[in-house]
C-alpha positions as CSV (number, residue, x, y, z in Angstrom):
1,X,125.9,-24.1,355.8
2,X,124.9,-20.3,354.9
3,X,121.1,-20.5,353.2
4,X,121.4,-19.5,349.5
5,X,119.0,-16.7,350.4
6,X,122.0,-14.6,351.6
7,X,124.7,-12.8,349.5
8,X,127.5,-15.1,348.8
9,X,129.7,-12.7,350.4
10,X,128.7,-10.8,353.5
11,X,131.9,-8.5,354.1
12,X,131.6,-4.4,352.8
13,X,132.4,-3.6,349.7
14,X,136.4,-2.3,348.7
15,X,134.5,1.7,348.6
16,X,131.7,1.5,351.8
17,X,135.1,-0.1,354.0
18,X,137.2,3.0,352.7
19,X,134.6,5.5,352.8
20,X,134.3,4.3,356.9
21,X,137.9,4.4,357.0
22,X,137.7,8.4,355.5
23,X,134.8,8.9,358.2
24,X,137.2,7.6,360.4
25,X,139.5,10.1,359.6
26,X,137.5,13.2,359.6
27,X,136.5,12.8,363.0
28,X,139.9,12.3,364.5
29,X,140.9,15.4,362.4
30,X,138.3,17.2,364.3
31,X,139.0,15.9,367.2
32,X,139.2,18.4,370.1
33,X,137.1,21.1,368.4
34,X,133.8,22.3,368.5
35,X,133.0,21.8,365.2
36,X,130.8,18.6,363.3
37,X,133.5,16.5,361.7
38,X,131.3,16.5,358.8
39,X,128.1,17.4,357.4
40,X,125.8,14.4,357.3
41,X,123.5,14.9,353.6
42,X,122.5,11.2,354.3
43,X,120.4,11.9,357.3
44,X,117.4,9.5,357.2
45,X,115.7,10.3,360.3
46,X,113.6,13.1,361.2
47,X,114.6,12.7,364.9
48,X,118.5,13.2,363.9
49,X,117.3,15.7,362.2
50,X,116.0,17.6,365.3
51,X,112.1,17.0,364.1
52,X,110.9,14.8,367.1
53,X,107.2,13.3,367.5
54,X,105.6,14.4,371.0
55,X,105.6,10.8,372.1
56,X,105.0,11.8,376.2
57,X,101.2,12.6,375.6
58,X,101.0,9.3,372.8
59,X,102.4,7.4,376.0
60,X,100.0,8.5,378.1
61,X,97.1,7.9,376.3
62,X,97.8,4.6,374.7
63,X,100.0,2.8,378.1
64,X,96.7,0.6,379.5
65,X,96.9,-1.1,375.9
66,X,100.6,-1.8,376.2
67,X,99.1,-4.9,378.5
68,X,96.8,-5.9,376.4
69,X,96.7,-9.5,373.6
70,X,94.0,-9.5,371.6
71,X,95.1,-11.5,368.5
72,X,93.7,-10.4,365.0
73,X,95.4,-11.6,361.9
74,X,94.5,-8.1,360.3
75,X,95.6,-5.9,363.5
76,X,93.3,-4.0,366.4
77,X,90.5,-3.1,364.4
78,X,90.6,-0.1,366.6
79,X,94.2,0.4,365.0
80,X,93.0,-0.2,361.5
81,X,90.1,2.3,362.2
82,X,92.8,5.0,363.1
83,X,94.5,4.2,360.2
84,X,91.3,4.9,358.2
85,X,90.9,8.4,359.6
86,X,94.3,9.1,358.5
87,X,93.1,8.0,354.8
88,X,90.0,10.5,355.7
89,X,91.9,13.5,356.9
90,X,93.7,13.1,353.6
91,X,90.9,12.6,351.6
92,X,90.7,8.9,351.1
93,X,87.9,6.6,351.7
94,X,89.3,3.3,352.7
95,X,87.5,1.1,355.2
96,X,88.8,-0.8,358.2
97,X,88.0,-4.5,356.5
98,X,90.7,-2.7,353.6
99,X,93.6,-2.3,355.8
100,X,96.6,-5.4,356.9
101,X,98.8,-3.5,360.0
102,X,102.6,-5.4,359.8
103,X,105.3,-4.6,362.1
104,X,107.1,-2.8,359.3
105,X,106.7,-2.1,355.4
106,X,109.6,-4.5,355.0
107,X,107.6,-6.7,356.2
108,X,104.6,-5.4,354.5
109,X,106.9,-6.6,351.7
110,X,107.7,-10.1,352.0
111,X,103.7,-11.0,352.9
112,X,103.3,-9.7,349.8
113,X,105.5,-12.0,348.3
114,X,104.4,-14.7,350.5
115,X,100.8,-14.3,349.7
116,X,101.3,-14.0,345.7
117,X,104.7,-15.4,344.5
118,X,106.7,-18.8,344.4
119,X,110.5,-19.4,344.2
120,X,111.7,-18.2,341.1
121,X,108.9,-15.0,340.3
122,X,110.1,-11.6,340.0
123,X,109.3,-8.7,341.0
124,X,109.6,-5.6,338.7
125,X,111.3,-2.8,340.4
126,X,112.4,0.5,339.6
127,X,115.7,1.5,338.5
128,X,117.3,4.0,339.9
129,X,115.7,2.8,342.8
130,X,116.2,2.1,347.0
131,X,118.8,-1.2,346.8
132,X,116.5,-2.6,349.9
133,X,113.9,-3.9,347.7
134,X,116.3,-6.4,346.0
135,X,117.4,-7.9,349.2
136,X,114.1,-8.4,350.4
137,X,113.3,-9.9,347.0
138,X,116.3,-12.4,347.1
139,X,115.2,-13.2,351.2
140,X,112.0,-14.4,349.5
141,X,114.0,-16.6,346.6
142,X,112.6,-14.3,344.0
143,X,114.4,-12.4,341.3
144,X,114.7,-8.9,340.4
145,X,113.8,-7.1,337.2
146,X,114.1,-3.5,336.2
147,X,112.3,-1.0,334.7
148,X,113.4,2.7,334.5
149,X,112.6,6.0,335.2
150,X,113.9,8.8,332.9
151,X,115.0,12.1,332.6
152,X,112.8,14.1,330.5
153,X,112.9,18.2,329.9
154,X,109.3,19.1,330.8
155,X,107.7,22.8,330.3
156,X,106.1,23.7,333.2
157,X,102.6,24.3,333.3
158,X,100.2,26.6,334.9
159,X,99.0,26.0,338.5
160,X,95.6,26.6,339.4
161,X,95.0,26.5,343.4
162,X,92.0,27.2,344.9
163,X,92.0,30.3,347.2
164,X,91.9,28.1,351.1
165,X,95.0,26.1,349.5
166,X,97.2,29.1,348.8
167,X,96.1,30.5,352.1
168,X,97.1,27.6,353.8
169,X,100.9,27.1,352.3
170,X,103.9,27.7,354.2
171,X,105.3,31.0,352.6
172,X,108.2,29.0,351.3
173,X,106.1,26.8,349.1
174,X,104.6,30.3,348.0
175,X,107.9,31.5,346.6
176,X,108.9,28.2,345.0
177,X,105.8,28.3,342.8
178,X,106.8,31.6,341.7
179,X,110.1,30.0,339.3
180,X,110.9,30.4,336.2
181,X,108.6,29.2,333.2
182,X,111.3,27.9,330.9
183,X,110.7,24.5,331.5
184,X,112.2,21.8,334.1
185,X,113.8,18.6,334.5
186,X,112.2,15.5,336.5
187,X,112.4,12.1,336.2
188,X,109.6,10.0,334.8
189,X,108.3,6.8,334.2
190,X,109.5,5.2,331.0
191,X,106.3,3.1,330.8
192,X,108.1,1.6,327.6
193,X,110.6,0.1,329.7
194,X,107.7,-2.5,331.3
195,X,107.4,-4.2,327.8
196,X,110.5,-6.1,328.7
197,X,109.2,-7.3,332.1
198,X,109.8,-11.5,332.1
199,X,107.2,-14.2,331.5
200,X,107.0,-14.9,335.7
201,X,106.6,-11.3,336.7
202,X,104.0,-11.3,339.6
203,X,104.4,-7.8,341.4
204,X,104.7,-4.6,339.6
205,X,106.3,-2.6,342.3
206,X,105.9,1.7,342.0
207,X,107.3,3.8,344.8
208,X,105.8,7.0,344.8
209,X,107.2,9.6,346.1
210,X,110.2,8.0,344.6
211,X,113.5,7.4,346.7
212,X,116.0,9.0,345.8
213,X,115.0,11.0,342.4
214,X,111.7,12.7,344.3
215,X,109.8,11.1,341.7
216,X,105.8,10.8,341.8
217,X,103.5,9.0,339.6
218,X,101.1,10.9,337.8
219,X,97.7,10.0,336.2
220,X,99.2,9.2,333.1
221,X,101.8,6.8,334.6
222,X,99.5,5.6,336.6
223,X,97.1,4.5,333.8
224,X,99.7,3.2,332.1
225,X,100.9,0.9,335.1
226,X,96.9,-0.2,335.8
227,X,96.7,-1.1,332.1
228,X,100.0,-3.0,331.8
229,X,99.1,-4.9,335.5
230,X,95.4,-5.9,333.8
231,X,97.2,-7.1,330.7
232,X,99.4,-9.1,332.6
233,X,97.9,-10.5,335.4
234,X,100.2,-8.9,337.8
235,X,100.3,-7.4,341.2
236,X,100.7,-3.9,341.6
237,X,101.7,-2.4,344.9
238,X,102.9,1.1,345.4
239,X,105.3,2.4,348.4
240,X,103.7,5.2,349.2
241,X,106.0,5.5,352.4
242,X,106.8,9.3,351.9
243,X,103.3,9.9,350.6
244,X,102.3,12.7,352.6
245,X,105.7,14.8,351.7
246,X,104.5,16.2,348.4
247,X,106.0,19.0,347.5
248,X,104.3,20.4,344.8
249,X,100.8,20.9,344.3
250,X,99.9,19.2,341.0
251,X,101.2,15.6,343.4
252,X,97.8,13.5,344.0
253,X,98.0,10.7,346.1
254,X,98.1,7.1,344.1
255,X,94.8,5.8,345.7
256,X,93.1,9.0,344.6
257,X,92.8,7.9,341.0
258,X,91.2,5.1,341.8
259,X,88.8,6.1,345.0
260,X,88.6,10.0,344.2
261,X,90.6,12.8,346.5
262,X,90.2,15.2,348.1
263,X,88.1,17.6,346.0
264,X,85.6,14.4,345.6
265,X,85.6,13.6,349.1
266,X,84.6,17.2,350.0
267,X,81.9,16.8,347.4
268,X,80.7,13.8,349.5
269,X,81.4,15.2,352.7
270,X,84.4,12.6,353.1
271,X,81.8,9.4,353.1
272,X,82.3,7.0,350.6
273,X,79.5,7.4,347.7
274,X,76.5,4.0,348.3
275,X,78.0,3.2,344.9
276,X,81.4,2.4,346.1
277,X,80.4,0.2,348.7
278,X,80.4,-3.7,349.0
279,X,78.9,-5.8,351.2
280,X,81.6,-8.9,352.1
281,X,79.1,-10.4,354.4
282,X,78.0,-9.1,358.3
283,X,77.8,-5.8,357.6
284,X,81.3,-6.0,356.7
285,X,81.2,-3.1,353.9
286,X,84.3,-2.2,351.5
287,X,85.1,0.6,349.0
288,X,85.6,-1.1,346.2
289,X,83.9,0.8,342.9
290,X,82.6,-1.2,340.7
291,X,84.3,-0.3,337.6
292,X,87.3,0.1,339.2
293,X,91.1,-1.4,338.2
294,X,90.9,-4.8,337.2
295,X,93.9,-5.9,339.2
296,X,94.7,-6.1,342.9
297,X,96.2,-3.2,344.4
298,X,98.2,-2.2,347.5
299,X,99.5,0.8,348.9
300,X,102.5,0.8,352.1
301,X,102.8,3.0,354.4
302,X,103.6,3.2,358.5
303,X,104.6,5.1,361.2
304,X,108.5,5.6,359.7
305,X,107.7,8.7,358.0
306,X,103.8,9.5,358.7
307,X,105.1,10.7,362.2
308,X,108.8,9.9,362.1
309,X,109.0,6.8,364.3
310,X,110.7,3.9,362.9
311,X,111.7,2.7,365.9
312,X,107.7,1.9,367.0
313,X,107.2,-0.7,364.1
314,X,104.4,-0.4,362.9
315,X,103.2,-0.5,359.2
316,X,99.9,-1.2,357.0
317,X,98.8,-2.2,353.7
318,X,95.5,-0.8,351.7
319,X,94.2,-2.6,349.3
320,X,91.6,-2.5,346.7
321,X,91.1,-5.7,344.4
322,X,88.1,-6.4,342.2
323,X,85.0,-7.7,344.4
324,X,85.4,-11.0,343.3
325,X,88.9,-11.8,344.3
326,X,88.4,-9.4,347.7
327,X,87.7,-12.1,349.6
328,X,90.1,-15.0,348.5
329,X,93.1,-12.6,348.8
330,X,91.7,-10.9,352.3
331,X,91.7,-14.6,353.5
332,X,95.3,-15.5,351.7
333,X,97.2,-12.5,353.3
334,X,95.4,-13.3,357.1
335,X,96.4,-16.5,357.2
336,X,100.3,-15.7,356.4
337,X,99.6,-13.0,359.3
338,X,98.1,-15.2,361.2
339,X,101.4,-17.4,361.1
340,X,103.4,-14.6,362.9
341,X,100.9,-12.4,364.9
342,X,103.9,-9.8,364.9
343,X,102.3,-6.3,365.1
344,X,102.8,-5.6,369.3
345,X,100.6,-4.2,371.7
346,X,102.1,-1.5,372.3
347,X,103.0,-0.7,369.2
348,X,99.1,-1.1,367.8
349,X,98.1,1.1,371.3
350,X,100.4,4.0,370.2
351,X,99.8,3.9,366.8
352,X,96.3,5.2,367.2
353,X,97.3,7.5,369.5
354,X,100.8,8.9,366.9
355,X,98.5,8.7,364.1
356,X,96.1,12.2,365.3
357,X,99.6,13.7,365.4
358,X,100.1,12.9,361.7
359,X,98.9,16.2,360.0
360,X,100.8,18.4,362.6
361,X,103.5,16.7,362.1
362,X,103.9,16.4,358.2
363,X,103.5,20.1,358.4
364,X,106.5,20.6,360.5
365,X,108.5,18.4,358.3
366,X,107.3,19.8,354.8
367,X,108.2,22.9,355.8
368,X,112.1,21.8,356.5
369,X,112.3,20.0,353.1
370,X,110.8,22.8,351.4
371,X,113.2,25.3,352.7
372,X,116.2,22.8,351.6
373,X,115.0,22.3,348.4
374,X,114.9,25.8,347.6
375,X,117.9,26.2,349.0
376,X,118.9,23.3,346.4
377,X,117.3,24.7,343.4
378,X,118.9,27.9,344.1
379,X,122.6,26.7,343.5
380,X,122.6,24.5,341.1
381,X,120.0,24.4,337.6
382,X,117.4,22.1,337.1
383,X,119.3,19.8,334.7
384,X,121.7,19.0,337.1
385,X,119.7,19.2,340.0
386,X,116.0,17.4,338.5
387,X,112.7,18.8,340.2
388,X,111.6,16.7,343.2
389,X,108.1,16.3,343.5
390,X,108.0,14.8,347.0
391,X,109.5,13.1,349.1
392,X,112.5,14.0,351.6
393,X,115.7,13.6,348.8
394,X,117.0,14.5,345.8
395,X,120.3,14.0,343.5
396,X,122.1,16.1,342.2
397,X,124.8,15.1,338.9
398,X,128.3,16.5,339.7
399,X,130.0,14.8,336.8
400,X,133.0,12.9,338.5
401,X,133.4,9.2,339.3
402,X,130.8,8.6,342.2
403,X,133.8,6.5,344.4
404,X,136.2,9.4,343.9
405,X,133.3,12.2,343.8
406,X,131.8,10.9,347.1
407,X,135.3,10.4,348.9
408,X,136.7,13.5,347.8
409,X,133.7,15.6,349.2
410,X,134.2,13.8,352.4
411,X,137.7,14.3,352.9
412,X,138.3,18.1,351.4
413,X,134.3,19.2,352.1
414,X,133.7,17.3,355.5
415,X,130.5,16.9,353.5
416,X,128.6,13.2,353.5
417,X,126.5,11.9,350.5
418,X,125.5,8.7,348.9
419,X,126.6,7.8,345.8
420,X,124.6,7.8,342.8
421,X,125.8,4.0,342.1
422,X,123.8,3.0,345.2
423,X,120.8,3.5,344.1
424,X,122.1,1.8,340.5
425,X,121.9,5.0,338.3
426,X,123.1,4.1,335.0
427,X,125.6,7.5,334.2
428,X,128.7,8.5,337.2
429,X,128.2,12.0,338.7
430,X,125.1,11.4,340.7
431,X,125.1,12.0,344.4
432,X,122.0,11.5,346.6
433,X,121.3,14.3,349.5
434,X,119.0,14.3,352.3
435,X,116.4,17.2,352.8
436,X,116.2,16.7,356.0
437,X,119.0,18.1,357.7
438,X,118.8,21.3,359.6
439,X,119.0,24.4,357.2
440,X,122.0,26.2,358.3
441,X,123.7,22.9,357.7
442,X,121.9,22.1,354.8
443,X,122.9,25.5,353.7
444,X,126.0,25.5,354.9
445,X,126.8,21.9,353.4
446,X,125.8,23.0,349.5
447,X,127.8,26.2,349.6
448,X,130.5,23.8,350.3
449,X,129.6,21.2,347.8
450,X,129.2,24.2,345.0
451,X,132.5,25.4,346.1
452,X,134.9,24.8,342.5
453,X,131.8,23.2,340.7
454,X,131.4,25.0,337.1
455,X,127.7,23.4,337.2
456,X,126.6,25.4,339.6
457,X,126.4,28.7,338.0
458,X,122.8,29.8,336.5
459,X,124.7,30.9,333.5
């Protein structure tokens, strides 16, 4: 009766029904008391996290387009323009024609695989990697295919700022550039690992900053993932969802290497240079550079984590494609818009309205995760605790079984993670924890976690 799209079983797992049961437990245990029945290092929300967007003044400024329906395929252009000055404050120099609004990058997702794949296609995905992008694969009858990110020893190198962008860091980032020179851990991309991509690989899919490892690509990956997309013929979209939570300073921005950043944009006064521009007809100009990637290209991002909304739906795609295939592909993802018109009113009204928030906002939040993660980096050393670049989590290896590892710090800690299996690491021992959480609970929750754990000593 049941499509074949869906899991053949629906029910939990034997460990996520016992680790509910242990939840379960905790909280009766506590119950009567003042105190949390457990930490929760799995917080995904910013507003859980006490790090609410002012959404009163949003309200009142965007409630007479709550009422409004003016169907567009691509979104309110006025929307798409606000999305464009949140590219500019950044440094990017998209244009409004460059920019698809969805109710969600989920769904950002499967117009994707609308628009470019049939039955049967895969998608190459990263592994470790955020389990949701296999189930919206197998939604779309298409098949998922790993490649893999590594952990690599890396000496650091020196950082050279320029004098406004040290002024302007949080003190906290201040001190955390200040570590040790003897070299780090982080995971990277094992651009090797693509070689043994299938022949009906359409999408190369990069996330970036990387859920869960804190992962971001860098130049050289991202050359390499350009060159093997061009060689290919594939797709190559990039999830860029935690993109303005970099938390180091040598972190660039994915579109930057192929539109310029920041320090070009300044150059050029944040316009795009004439050279960049093309003319799709009715003064309907796009930044697309000439001699620019030979493959399309798409980056995802929405309200979830730009101003820590989830609940407002509303997402966008950029995209950059070579100027002869703008056009066909512009038209090819409308028309699968067109077929669902889902993007609301409301949600279009406040979204322009959020989005002048953004900068504010990702400053109040950066300054939480960077306060965890030194916290982090503090207890336990970089081998077991790799470097995250941006994002708002990181793993830490703990060297048990993860079913008995998670459970046990749970029921003896009162201290909630994710276990490293999730996110289909290929070793045991890894745990996944949220920066997000407040820091005297954050702080509270590692002291517990480092409690009895040989790893954690410097030594």
């Amino acid at each position: 009766m049941l499509s074949s799209r869906l899991p053949k079983d629906l029910s939990p797992s034997p460990f996520f029904a016992e680790l509910e049961r242990a939840k379960a437990d905790v909280c009766a245990e506590c119950a009567g008391s003042n105190a949390l029945p457990f930490i929760d290092m799995t917080v995904s929300s910013p507003v859980k996290a006490g790090l609410p967007v002012d959404l009163n003044a949003a309200v009142e400024s965007a409630r007479n387009g709550f009422g409004c329906w003016n169907p567009d395929a691509a979104g309110w252009k006025s929307a798409r323009e606000a999305v464009v000055e949140y590219y500019r404050e950044r440094g990017g120099n998209f244009t409004a024609g460059q920019i698809i609004l969805t109710a969600s990058t989920s769904e950002a997702y499967s117009v994707l695989f609308k628009t470019f794949c049939d039955p049967g296609d895969v998608i190459l995905t990263p592994m470790p990697g955020y389990p949701l992008l296999d189930t919206l694969a197998q939604l779309e009858h298409l098949e998922c295919a790993p490649y893999f990110l590594k952990l690599k020893r890396e000496k650091k190198k020196g950082v050279i700022l320029e004098p406004k962008a040290i002024e302007s860091m949080a003190p906290i980032a201040s001190t955390m550039l200040q570590g040790d020179n003897k070299g780090c851990f982080r995971f990277v991309l094992d651009s090797d690992s693509l070689l043994a991509a299938p022949e009906k690989a359409k999408i190369l899919l990069l996330v970036s900053p990387h859920n869960p490892t804190g992962h971001c690509v860098s130049r050289e990956e991202w050359n390499a993932a350009v060159r093997f997309c061009e060689e290919n013929n594939l797709i190559l979209v990039v999830d860029e969802v935690f993109g303005d939570y970099a938390l180091s300073p040598e972190v660039r921005r994915s579109w930057e290497y192929v539109f310029g950043g920041k320090r070009d944009s300044r150059l050029r006064g944040n316009d795009c240079g004439r050279e960049s521009l093309w003319d799709a007809g009715g003064g309907d100009f796009i930044n697309l550079p000439e001699d620019g990637p030979k493959c399309p290209i798409f980056w995802l991002n929405g309200l979830s984590k730009a101003v820590g909304s989830p609940q407002l739906k509303l997402g966008w795609m950029a995209f950059y494609a070579p100027r002869e295939q703008f056009e066909p592909i512009r038209a090819a993802l409308e028309f699968v818009e067109d077929a669902y018109l889902s993007v609301s009113a409301s949600a279009q009204a406040l979204g322009m309205s959020l989005l002048r928030q953004s900068a504010a906002y990702e400053a109040r939040v950066k300054e939480r995760l960077l306060q965890n993660w030194q916290t982090l980096r503090e207890a336990f050393p970089s081998k077991y605790c790799p470097e995250v670049l941006g994002g708002w989590y990181a793993v830490v290896r703990l060297g048990e079984d993860d079913e008995e590892l998670t459970l046990r710090l749970l029921k003896e800690k009162h201290v909630l993670v994710q276990p490293g299996f999730f996110f289909d690491f290929d070793e045991d021992g890894w745990v996944v924890v949220s920066l997000l959480q407040e820091p005297a609970l954050f702080k509270e929750a590692i002291s517990r976690i480092r409690v009895g754990d040989p790893r954690s000593s410097r030594g």
